[in-house]
C-alpha positions in Angstrom: 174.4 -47.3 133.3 174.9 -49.0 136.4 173.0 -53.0 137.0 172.9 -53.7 140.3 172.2 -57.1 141.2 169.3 -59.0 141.1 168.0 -59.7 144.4 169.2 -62.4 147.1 169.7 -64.8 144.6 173.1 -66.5 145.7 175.0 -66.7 141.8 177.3 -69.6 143.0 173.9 -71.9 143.0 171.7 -70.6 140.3 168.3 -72.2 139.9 167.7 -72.6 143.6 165.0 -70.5 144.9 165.4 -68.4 148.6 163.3 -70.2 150.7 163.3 -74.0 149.1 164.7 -76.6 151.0 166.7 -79.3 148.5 164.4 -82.4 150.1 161.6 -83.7 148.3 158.5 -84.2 149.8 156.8 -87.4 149.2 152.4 -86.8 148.8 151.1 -90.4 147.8 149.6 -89.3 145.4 150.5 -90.3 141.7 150.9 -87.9 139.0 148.6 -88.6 136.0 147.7 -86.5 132.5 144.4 -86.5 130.7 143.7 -86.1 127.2 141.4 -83.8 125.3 139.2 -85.7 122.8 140.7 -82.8 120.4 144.6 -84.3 121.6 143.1 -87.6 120.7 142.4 -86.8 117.3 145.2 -85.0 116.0 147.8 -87.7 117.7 145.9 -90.2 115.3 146.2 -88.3 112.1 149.5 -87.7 113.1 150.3 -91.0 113.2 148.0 -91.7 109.8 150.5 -89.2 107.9 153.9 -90.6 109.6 152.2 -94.0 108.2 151.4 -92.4 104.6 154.5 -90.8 104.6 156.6 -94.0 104.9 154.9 -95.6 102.4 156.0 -96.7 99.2 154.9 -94.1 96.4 155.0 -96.9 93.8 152.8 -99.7 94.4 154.7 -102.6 92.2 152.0 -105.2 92.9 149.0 -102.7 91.7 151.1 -101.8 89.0 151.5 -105.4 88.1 148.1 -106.8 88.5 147.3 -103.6 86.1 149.4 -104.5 83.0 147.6 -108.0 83.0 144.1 -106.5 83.4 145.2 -104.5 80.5 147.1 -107.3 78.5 143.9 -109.2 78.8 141.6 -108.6 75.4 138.7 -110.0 77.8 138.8 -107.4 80.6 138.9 -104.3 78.3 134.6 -104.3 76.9 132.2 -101.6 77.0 131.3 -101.5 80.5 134.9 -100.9 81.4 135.6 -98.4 79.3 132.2 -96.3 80.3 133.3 -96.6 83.8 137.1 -95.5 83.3 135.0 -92.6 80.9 132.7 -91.6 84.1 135.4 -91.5 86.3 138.0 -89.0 83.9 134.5 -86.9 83.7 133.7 -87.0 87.3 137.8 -85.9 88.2 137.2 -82.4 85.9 134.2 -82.1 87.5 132.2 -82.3 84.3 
C-alpha cells in the first residue's frame, strides 16, 4: 500500500493553514462568554462538594458539647428521650 501525501500542506511548518497569513487582525471587539443558568448551578454544587469534601469528618466540638449534654443528669428527661425515640423511628422509616 502506497500513502501519498496529504495535500499542499508544507510538513516543515505543520499547523499553518494554505492560505492564512501569520498577522493578527485586530476587530475592537472584546471577546466575552455567557453562562447557562444550568452552568450556574452545577459550578455551585461543585464547589458545595469540594467544600464538604474538605471538611473535617469528625466534628470534635459537637462531639464535645455532646458528652456534657449526656454527662448532665438534667438534660436526659422524658421529652428527650421521646424525641431521640421519634427520630430512630422516623430513620427505619417506621
Amino acid at each position: 500500500m502506497t500513502v501519498n501525501g496529504i495535500g499542499s500542506i508544507d510538513p516543515i511548518q505543520p499547523g499553518k493553514k494554505p492560505g492564512q497569513s501569520g498577522q493578527v487582525r485586530q476587530s475592537g471587539e472584546t471577546d466575552s462568554i455567557s453562562l447557562s443558568p444550568e452552568a450556574r448551578e452545577q459550578a455551585e454544587l461543585y464547589q458545595v462538594k469540594e467544600l464538604i469534601m474538605a471538611a473535617p469528618e469528625v466534628r470534635a466540638d459537637r462531639i464535645e458539647e455532646m458528652k456534657k449534654k449526656i454527662n448532665d443528669p438534667s438534660y436526659i428527661n422524658e421529652t428527650i428521650l421521646k424525641a431521640t425515640a421519634d427520630e430512630i423511628l422516623d430513620a427505619w422509616g417506621i
